[in-house]
C-alpha positions in Angstrom: -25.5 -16.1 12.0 -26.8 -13.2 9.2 -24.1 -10.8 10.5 -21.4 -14.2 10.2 -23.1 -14.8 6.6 -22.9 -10.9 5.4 -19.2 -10.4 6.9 -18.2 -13.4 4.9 -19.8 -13.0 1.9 -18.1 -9.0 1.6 -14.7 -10.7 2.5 -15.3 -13.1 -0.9 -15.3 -16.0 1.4 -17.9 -19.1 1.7 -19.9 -19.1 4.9 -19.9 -22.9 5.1 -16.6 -23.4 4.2 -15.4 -20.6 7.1 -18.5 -22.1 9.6 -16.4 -25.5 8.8 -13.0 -24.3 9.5 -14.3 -23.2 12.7 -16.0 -26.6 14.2 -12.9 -28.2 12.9 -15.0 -30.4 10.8 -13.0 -31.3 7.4 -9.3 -30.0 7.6 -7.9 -30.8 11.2 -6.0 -27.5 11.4 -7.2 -24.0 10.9 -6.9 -22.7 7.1 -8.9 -20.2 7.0 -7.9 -16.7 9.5 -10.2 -15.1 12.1 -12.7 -12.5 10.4 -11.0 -10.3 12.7 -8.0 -10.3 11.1 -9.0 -9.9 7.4 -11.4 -7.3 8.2 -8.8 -5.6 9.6 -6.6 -6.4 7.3 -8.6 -5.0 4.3 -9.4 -1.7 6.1 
């Protein structure tokens, strides 16, 4: 969870908000993209 945390917070993203997105609690569809692909995506 502290790698999840520090990955999100150098991507400028809210941990909670992306830890929702991923349990599917609050929006019933996906808004938010895999850290895989932003990381890769700012590299």
């Amino acid at each position: 969870m502290l790698g999840l945390l520090k990955t999100c917070k150098k991507l400028g993203l809210s941990f909670w908000h992306y830890l929702g997105d991923r349990l599917g609690i609050g929006a019933p569809e996906r808004s938010i993209a895999p850290l895989a692909t932003m990381t890769a995506a700012r590299a």
